[in-house]
C-alpha positions in Angstrom: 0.0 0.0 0.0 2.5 2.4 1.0 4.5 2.4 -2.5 1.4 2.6 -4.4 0.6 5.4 -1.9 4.1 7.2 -2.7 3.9 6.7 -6.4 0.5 8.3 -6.5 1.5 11.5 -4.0 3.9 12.2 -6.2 2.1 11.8 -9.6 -0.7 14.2 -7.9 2.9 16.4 -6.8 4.2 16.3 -10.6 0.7 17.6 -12.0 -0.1 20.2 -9.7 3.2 21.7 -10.8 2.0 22.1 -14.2 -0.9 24.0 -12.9 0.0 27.2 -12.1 -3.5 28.5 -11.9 -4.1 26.3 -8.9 -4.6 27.8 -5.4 -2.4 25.7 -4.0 0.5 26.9 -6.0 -0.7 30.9 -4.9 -0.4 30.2 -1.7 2.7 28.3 -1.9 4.2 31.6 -3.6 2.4 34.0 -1.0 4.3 31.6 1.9 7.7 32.3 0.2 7.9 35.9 -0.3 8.7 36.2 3.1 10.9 34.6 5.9 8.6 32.5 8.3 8.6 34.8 11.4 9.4 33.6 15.2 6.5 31.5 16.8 6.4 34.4 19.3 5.4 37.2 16.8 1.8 35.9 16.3 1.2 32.9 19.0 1.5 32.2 22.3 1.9 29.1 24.7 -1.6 28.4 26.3 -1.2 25.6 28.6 1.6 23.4 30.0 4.5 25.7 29.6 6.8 23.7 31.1 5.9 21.0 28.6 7.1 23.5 25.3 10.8 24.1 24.1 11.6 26.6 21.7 13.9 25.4 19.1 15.9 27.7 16.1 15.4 31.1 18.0 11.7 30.3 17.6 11.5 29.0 14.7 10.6 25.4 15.4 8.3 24.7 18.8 7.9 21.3 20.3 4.9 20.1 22.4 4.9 17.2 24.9 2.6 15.1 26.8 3.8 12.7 29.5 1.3 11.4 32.5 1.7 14.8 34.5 0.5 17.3 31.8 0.2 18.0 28.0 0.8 21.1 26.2 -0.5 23.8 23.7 -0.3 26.9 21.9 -2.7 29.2 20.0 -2.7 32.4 18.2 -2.8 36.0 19.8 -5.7 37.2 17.4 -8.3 35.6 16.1 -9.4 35.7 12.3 -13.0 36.2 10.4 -11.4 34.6 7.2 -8.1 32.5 5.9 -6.1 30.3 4.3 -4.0 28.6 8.1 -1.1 26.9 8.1 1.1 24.8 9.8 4.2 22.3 9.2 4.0 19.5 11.9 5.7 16.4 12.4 3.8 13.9 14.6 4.9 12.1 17.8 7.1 9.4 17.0 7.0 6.3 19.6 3.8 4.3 19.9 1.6 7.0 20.5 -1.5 5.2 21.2 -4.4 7.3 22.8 -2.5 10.8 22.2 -4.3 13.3 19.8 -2.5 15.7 18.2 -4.5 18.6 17.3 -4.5 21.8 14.7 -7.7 23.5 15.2 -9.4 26.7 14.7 -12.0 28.2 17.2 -14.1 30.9 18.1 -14.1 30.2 21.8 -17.3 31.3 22.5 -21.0 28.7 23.6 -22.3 27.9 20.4 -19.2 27.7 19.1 -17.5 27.2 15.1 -14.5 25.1 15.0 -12.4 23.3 12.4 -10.6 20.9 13.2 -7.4 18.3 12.3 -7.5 15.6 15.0 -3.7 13.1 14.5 -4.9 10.0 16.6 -2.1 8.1 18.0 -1.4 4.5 16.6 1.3 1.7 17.4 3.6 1.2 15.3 3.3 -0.3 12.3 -0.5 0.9 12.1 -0.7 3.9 9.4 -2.0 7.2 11.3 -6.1 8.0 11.1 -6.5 12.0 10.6 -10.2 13.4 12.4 -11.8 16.2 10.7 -14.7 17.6 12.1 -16.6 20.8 11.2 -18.7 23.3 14.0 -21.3 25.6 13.2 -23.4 27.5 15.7 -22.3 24.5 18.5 -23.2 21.9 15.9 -20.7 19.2 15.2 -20.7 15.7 14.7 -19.2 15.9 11.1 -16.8 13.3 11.7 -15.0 12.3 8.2 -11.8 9.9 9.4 -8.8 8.8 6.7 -5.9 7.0 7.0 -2.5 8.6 5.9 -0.8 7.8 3.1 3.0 8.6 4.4 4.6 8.5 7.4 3.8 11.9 9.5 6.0 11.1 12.1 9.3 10.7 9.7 8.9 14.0 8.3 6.8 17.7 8.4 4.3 17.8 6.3 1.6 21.2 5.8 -1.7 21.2 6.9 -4.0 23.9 5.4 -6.8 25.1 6.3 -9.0 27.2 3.7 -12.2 29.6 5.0 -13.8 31.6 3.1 -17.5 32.6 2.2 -17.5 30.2 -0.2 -15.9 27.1 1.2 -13.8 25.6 4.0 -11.2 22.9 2.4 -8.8 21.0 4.5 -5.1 20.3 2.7 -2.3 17.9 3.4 0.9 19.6 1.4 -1.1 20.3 -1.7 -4.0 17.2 -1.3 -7.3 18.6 -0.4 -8.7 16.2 1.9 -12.2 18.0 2.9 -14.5 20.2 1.5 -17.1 21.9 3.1 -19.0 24.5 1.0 -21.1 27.2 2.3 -25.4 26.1 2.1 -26.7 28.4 4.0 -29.1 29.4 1.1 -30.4 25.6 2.1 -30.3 26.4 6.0 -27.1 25.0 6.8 -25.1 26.8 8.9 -21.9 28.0 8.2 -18.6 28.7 10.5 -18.9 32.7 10.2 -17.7 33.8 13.7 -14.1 35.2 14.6 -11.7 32.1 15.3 -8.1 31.5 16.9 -6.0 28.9 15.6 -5.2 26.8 18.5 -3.0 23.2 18.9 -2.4 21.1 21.7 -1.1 17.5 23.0 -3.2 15.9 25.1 -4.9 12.8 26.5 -7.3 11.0 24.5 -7.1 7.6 25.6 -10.9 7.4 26.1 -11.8 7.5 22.8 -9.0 8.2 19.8 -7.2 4.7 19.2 -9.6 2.1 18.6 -12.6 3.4 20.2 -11.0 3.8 23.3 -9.5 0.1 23.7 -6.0 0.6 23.1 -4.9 3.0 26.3 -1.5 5.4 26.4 1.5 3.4 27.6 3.3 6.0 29.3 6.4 3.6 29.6 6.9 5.7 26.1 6.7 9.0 27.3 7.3 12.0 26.7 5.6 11.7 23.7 6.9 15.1 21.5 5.2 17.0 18.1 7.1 19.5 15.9 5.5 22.6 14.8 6.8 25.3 12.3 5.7 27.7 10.2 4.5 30.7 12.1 3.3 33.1 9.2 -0.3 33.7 9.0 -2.3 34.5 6.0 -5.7 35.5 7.9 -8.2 38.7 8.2 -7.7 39.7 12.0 -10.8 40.4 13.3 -10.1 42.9 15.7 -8.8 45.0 13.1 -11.9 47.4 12.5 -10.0 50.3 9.4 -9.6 47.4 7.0 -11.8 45.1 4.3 -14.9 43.2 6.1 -13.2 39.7 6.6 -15.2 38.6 3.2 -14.0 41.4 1.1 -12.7 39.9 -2.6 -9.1 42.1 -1.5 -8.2 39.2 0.6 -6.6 37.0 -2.1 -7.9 33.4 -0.1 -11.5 35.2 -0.9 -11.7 35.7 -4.7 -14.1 34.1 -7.3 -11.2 31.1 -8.1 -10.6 30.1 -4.2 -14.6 29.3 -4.5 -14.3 26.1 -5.8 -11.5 23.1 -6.8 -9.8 23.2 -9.9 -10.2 20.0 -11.6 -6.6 18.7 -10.7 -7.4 18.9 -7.2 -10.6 17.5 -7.5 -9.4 14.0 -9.2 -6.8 14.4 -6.2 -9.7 14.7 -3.7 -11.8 12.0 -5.3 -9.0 9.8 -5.2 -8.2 10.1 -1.2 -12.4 9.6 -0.5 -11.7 6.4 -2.5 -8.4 5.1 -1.3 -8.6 6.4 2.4 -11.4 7.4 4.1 -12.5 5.2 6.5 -15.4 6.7 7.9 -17.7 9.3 6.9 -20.5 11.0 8.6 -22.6 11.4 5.8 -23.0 7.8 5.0 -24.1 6.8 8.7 -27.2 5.6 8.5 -26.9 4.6 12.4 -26.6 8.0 13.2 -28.2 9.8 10.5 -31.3 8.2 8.8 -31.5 10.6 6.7 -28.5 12.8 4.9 -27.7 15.4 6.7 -28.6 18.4 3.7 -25.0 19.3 3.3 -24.1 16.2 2.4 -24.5 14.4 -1.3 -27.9 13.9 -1.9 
C-alpha cells in the first residue's frame, strides 16, 4: 500500500506543478515571499508551559505530553477569514491514545470550530486523521482517513482554507475535505471570529480504537514539531480594514470558490483510497442525509 501510496503522491505532486492556476500553488508563492517569522510574533503558549521548548530562536516549537500534563499553543488574534497553516511532524514512539491537534476556534458557547484531530497509533499501524466541522455549536461531522505517508518521519503542511465560499482542509497540496457554504439551504456555516489553536493531550478514552488501546506511558514524553509561524488570515479585531469577506483578501476571490479539476481528481481519489469513515454515509446516526451532504 505504501509504495502505491508514494507513487501516487507524487504523480498528484508532478501535475499540480503544471498547474500554475491552482490555489495551492498561490499560496505556496504568497508563503515564500517572506521569511517564516518567530513562533512568538503571532502565537502564544496556552497551557503546559513547562511541557514546550523553543527550538531555532523560535523558529521550530515542540509540544509534549507525558502522565503529568500535555501542552499547547494558540494564536494572539483571532481571524474572520483565511487560508492557516502549519508544518507538523507527529509524535514518534507508539503513540496510542495521544491526539494531536491543529484546530481553529471561536471560543465562544455555540461555538465554530475546524478541526485536524492526528490520533495516535502503534507502530506499524498507518496514522487516522479526524476532521470535524462546528457551526453555531453543531458538530458531529466526523470524516476519518488514513494517511498515506509516514507523519511522524517528516513535516508535512496542513492547510486550512475559510472563506465565504468554502472551507477545504489540505495535506501539502492534497485537499482532503470540503465543506461548501449552504446556507441558502439552511445550513449553517462557520462565520464567527476564530483563533488557531493546537495542543497535545490525553485521549485515551476514545481516539485509538474506540478507546481500547490505552497510552502506555512507559513511552513518554511523547513530543510534536510545529513550524511555520506566518499567518495568512483577516484579523478580526482590526476594525479600518476590508470586512473579513471582502474579494481584496486574495484566499476570498471568485477562483478560491471552488477546486480546480486537478485537485478534484486528487480529492476523489483520497475519499476512494482512504477514508474510513464518513458522517454522511451513517445511516446509524443519521437516517437521513444530513442536507450538506451528497444527496
Amino acid at each position: 500500500m505504501h509504495a502505491d501510496a508514494v507513487s501516487w503522491v507524487c504523480t498528484r505532486i508532478k501535475r499540480n506543478s503544471r498547474a500554475s492556476t491552482t490555489f495551492f500553488l498561490v499560496s505556496g508563492a504568497v508563503a515564500a515571499r517572506a521569511i517564516d517569522p518567530s513562533f512568538d510574533t503571532n502565537y502564544g503558549i496556552t497551557w503546559g508551559p513547562d511541557h514546550v521548548q523553543s527550538i531555532d530562536q523560535g523558529r521550530e516549537i515542540q509540544l509534549s505530553i507525558d502522565n503529568s500534563s500535555g501542552s499547547g499553543f494558540g494564536s494572539k488574534l483571532s481571524y474572520g477569514s483565511g487560508f492557516f497553516s502549519l508544518r507538523i511532524k507527529l509524535p514518534d514512539k507508539d503513540s496510542a491514545g495521544i491526539v494531536t491537534a491543529f484546530y481553529l476556534n471561536s471560543q465562544t458557547d455555540r461555538h465554530d470550530e475546524l478541526d485536524f484531530e492526528f490520533l495516535g497509533s502503534n507502530k506499524g499501524k498507518p496514522y487516522t486523521l479526524q476532521t470535524n466541522v462546528f457551526a453555531n455549536g453543531q458538530g458531529n461531522r466526523e470524516q476519518r482517513i488514513f494517511l498515506w505517508f509516514d507523519p511522524t518521519a517528516d513535516f508535512h503542511t496542513y492547510k486550512i482554507l475559510w472563506n465565504q465560499h468554502q472551507i477545504v482542509f489540505f495535506i501539502d497540496t492534497v485537499p482532503i475535505r470540503v465543506f461548501k457554504n449552504k446556507t441558502n439551504i439552511g445550513v449553517n456555516y462557520p462565520s464567527q471570529p476564530m483563533q488557531i489553536v493546537t495542543s497535545l493531550w490525553n485521549g485515551e478514552s476514545w481516539a485509538t480504537d474506540g478507546g481500547k488501546t490505552k497510552i502506555d506511558w512507559s513511552q513518554a514524553p511523547f513530543k510534536a514539531q510545529f513550524q511555520g509561524f506566518n499567518i495568512d488570515g483577516c484579523t478580526s479585531q482590526n476594525s479600518n480594514t476590508q470586512p473579513c469577506n471582502s474579494s481584496s483578501y486574495w484566499w476570498n476571490s471568485e477562483k478560491y470558490g471552488v477546486l480546480d479539476s486537478i485537485q478534484e481528481s486528487a480529492y476523489e481519489d483520497v475519499k476512494t483510497k482512504y477514508m474510513t469513515y464518513d458522517y454522511c454515509s451513517d445511516r446509524s446516526r443519521y437516517p437521513t442525509t444530513p442536507p450538506e451532504c451528497p444527496q
